[in-house]
ZALO-317556 format. One record per residue (C-alpha): residue number from 1; residue in one letter; x, y, z. Coordinates in steps of 0.05 Angstrom, whole numbers, padded with zeros to 5 digits. Layout:
TORRO    k  r      c1      c2      c3
TORRO  NUM  a       X       Y       Z
...
REM end
This chain:
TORRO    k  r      c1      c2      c3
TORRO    1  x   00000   00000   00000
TORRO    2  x   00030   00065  -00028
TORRO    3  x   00031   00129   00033
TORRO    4  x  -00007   00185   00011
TORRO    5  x   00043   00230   00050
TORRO    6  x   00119   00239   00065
TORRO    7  x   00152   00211   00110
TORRO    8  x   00177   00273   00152
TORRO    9  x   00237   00238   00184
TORRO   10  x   00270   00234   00117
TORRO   11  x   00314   00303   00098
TORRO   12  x   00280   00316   00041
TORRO   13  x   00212   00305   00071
TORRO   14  x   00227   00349   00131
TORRO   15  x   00257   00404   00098
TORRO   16  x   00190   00403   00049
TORRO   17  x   00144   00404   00119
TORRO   18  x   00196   00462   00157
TORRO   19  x   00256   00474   00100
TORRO   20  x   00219   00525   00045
TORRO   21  x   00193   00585   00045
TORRO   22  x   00132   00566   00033
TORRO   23  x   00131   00529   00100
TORRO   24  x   00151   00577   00140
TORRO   25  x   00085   00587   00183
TORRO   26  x   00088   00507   00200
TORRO   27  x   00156   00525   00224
TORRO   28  x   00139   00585   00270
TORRO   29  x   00080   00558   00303
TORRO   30  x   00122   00484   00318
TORRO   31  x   00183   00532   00336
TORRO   32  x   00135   00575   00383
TORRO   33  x   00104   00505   00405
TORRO   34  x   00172   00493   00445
TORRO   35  x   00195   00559   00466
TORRO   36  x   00175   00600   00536
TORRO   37  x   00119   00650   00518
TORRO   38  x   00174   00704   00517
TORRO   39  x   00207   00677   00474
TORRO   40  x   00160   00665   00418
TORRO   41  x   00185   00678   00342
TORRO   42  x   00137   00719   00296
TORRO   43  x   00180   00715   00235
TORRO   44  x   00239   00685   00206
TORRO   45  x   00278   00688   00150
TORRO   46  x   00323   00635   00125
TORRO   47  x   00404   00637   00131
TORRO   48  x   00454   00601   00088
TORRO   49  x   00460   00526   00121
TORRO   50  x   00534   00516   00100
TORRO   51  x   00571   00545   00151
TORRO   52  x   00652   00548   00140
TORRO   53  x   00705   00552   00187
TORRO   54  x   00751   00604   00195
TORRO   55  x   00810   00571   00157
TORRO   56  x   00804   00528   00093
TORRO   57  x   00823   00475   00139
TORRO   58  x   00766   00478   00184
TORRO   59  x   00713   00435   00184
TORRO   60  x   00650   00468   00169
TORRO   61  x   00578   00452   00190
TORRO   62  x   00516   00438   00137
TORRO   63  x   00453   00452   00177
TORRO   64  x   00384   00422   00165
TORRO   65  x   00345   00487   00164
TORRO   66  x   00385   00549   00192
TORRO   67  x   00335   00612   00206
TORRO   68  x   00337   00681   00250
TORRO   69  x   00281   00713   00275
TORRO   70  x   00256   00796   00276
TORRO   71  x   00306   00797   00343
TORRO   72  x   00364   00771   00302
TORRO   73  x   00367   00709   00343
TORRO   74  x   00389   00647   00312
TORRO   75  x   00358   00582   00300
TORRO   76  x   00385   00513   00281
TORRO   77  x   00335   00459   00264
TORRO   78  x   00368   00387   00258
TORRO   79  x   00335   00321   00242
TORRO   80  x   00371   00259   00259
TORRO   81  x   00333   00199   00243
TORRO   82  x   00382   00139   00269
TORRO   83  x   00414   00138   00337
TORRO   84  x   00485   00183   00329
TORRO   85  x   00526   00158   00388
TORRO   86  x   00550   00234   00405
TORRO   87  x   00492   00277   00371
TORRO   88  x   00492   00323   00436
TORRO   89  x   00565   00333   00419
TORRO   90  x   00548   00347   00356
TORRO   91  x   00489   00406   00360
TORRO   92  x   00548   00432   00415
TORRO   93  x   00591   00444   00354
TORRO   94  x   00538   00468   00307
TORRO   95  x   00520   00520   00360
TORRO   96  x   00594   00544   00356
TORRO   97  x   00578   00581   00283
TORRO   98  x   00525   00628   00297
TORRO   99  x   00558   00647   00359
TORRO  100  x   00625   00661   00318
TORRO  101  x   00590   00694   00264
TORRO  102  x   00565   00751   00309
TORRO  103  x   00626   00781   00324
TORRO  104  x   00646   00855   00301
TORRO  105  x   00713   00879   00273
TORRO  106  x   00734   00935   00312
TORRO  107  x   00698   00958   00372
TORRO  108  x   00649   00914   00402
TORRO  109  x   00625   00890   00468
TORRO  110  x   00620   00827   00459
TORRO  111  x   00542   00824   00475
TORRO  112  x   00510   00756   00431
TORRO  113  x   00451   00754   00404
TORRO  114  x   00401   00683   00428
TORRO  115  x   00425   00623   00395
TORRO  116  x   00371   00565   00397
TORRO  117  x   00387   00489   00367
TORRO  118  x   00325   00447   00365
TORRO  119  x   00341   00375   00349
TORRO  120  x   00279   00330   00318
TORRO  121  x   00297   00253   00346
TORRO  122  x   00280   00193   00313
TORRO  123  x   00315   00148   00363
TORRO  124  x   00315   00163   00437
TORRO  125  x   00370   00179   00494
TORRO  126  x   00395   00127   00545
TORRO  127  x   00371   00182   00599
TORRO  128  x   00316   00119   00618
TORRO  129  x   00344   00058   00589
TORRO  130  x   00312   00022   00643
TORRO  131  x   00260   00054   00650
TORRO  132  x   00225   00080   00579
TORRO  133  x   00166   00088   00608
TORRO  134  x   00194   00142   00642
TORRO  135  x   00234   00172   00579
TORRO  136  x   00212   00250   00573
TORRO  137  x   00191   00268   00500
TORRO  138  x   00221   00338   00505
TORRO  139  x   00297   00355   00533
TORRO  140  x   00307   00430   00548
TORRO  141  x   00381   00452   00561
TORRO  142  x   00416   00514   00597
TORRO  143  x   00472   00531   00617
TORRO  144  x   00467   00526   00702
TORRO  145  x   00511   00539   00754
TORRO  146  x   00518   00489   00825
TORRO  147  x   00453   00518   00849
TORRO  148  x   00410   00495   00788
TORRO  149  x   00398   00576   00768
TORRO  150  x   00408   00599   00697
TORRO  151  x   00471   00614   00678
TORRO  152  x   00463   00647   00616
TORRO  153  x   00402   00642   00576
TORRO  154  x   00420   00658   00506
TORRO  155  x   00438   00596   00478
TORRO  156  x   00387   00540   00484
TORRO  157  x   00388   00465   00463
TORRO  158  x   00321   00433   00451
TORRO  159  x   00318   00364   00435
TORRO  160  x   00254   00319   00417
TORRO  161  x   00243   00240   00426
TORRO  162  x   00192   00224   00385
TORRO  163  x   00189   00156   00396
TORRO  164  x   00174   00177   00465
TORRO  165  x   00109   00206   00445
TORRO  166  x   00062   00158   00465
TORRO  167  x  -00007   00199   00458
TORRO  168  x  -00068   00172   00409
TORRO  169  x  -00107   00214   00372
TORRO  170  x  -00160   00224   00427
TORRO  171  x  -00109   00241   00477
TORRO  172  x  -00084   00305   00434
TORRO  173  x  -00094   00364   00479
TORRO  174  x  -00041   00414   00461
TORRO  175  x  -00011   00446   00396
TORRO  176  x   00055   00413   00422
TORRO  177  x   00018   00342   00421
TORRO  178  x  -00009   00355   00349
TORRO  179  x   00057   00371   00324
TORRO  180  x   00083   00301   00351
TORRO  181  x   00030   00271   00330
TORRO  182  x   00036   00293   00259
TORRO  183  x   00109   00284   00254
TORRO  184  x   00107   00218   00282
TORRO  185  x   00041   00185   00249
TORRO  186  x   00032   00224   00179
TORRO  187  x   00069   00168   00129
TORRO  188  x   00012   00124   00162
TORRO  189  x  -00042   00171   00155
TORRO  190  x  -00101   00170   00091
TORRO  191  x  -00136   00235   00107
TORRO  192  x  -00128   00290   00155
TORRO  193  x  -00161   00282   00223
TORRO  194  x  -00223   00338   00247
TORRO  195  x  -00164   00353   00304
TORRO  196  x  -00120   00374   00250
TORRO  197  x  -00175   00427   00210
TORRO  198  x  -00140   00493   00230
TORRO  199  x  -00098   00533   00182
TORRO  200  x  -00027   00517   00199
TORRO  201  x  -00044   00442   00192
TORRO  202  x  -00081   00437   00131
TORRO  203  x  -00028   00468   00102
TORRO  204  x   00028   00429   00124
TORRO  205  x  -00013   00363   00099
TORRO  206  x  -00022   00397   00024
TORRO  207  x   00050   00405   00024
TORRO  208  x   00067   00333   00051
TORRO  209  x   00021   00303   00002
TORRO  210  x   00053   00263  -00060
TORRO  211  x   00008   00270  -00105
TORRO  212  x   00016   00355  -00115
TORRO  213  x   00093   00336  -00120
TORRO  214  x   00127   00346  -00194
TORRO  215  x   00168   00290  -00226
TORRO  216  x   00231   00321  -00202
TORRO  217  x   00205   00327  -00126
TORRO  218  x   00182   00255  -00120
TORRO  219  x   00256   00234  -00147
TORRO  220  x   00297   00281  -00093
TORRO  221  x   00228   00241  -00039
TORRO  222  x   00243   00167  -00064
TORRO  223  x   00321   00184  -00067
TORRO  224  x   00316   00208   00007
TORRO  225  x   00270   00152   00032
TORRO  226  x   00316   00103   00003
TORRO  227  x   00371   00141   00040
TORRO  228  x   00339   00132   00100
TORRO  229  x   00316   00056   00090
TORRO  230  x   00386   00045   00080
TORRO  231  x   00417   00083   00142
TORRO  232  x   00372   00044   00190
TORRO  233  x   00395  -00020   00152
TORRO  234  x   00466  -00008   00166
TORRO  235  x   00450   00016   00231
TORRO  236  x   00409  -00052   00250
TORRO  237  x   00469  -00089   00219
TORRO  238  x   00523  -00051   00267
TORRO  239  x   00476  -00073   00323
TORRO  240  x   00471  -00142   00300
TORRO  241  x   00549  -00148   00286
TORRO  242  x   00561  -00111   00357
TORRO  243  x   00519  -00162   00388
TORRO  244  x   00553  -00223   00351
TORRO  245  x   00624  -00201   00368
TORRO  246  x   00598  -00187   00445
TORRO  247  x   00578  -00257   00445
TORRO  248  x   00646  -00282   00420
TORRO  249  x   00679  -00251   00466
TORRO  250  x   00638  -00279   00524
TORRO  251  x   00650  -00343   00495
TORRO  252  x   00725  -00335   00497
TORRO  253  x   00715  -00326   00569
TORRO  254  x   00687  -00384   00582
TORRO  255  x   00623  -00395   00558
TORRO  256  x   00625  -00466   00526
TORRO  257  x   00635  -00468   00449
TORRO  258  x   00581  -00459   00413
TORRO  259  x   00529  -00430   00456
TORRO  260  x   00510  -00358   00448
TORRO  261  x   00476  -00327   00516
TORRO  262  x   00429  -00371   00499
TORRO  263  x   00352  -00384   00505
TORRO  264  x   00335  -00317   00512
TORRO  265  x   00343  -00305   00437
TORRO  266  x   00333  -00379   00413
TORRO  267  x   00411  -00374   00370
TORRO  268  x   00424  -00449   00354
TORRO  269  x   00488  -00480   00383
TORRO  270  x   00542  -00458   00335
TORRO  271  x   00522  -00398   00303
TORRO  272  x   00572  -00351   00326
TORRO  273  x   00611  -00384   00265
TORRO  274  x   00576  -00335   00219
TORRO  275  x   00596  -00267   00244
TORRO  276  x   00648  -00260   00198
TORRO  277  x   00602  -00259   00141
TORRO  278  x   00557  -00210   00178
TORRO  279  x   00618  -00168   00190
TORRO  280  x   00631  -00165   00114
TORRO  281  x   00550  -00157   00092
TORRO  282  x   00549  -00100   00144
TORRO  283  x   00610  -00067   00112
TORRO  284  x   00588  -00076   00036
TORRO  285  x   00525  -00038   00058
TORRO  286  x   00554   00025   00085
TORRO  287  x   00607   00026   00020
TORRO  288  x   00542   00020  -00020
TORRO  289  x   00510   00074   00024
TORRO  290  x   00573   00118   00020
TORRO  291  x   00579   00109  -00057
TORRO  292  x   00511   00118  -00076
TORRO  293  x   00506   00188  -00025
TORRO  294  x   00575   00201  -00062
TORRO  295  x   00545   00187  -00132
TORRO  296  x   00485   00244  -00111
TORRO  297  x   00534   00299  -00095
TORRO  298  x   00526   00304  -00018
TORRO  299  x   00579   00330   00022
TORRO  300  x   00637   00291   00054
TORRO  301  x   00620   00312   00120
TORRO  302  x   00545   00286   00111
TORRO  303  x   00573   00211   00090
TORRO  304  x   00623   00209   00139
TORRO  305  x   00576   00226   00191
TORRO  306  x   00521   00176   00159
TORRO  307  x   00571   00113   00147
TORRO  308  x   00634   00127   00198
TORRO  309  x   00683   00113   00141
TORRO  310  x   00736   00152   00135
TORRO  311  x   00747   00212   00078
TORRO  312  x   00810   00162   00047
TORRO  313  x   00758   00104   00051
TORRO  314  x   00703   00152   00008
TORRO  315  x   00756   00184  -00037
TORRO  316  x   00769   00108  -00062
TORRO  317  x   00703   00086  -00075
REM end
């Protein structure tokens, strides 16, 4: 059965629901959804999201959507789909470039303008690894001191579990909930719910819908998709391979040869034998991954960050 809309935690479909101009209310009102009341944005424009260094040699950053507001405060917007082991390190760095970017030659005192990064989840944190049904939906992050008071409150890191988001349909209550809602459920959805009738929301379904997309849109959507089919394929591998090669250690240690932990996942006596060829499947995906990201133009820093090769290992495919 063919989706009538995008799936929103692919980079091409979230920059179509929050990315264009177009979709720039959507933005504002799910922006405003997770900011303090004095805080709230009531317009933006969009900034370039290649951000250099200040050397040729200097890595630079490639944002999802990069914005500022009336006030001149700065806004990052990052999807990340798969679990990135150090993602919070990550958005620490991105932060780094609007911050630099506001300083003044000559005199200047040094006063910043808010910086906000908003990261949009599709995996969750370890915060309650043992507990998820404790696991909090929405992380809000401030620089404190040793008495847990605000620090400095211009530069904000917001980041959103959405597999956290446990609410049904009936259960929506706030504009918050109907954003998470939407974001996580509309690739399963046929037609838009009466919850969803106001303005902001009708819109953002006519612009997720395939069917109004041209020929060259639904190429960039299928190219994406497959993007992301593929990263949580070589992501599943890596957690299959990490297990297998867990398990051989264990056994080296003196688990008898030939069992693998055992009943709880029903592995036959033996089957440690084939991690080896998992090892290599798992690595013939990411090249193929790599290559075919390479083959579409993206940037280095956007495969090595997908795959975890190396830029030598790219460079040679």
């Amino acid at each position: 059965m063919y989706s009538k809309y995008i799936n929103p935690f692919t980079d091409f479909g979230f920059k179509k629901l929050f990315g264009e101009e177009a979709s720039k209310p959507q933005l504002i009102d799910f922006l405003n959804c997770l900011l303090p009341e004095n805080d709230k944005i009531f317009d933006l424009s969009f900034k370039d999201k290649d951000q250099s260094g200040k050397a040729n040699n200097h890595r630079k950053a490639v944002y999802d959507i990069y914005c500022e507001n009336e006030k001149g405060e700065k806004f990052i917007v990052e999807l990340q789909s798969v679990h990135q082991q150090f993602f919070k390190d990550r958005t620490i760095y991105y932060s780094t470039f609007p911050i630099q970017e506001q300083a003044k030659k000559g005199d200047w005192n040094y006063e910043l303008k808010s910086v906000y990064c908003v990261g949009v989840l599709g995996f969750t944190f370890d915060d309650y690894k043992n507990e998820p049904e404790k696991g909090e939906v929405i992380h809000t992050v401030q620089l404190k001191d040793q008495n847990n008071k605000i620090f400095y409150n211009k530069l904000k890191y917001v980041y959103v579990e959405v597999p956290n988001f446990k609410k049904k349909l009936d259960e929506l209550e706030t504009q918050l909930d109907k954003w998470l809602y939407f974001i996580k459920n509309l690739e399963n959805l046929n037609q838009i719910p009466e919850i969803f009738k106001d303005t902001v929301f009708i819109e953002a379904f006519q612009n997720a819908e395939l069917a109004k997309f041209t020929e060259a849109e639904r190429a960039s959507y299928e190219a994406s998709l497959k993007t992301l089919r593929d990263n949580y394929a070589s992501f599943e591998s890596a957690k299959k391979l990490a297990f297998l090669e867990g398990e051989a250690i264990g056994e080296a240690r003196g688990i008898k040869k030939g069992e693998v932990i055992g009943e709880e996942i029903g592995i036959k006596k033996g089957e440690v034998i084939g991690r080896d060829e998992e090892r290599k499947e798992s690595e013939l995906r990411i090249k193929k991954l790599a290559k075919t990201m390479k083959n579409r133009g993206e940037p280095i820093e956007k495969i090595i960050e997908y795959t975890g090769l190396t830029k030598e290992e790219i460079d040679a495919l």
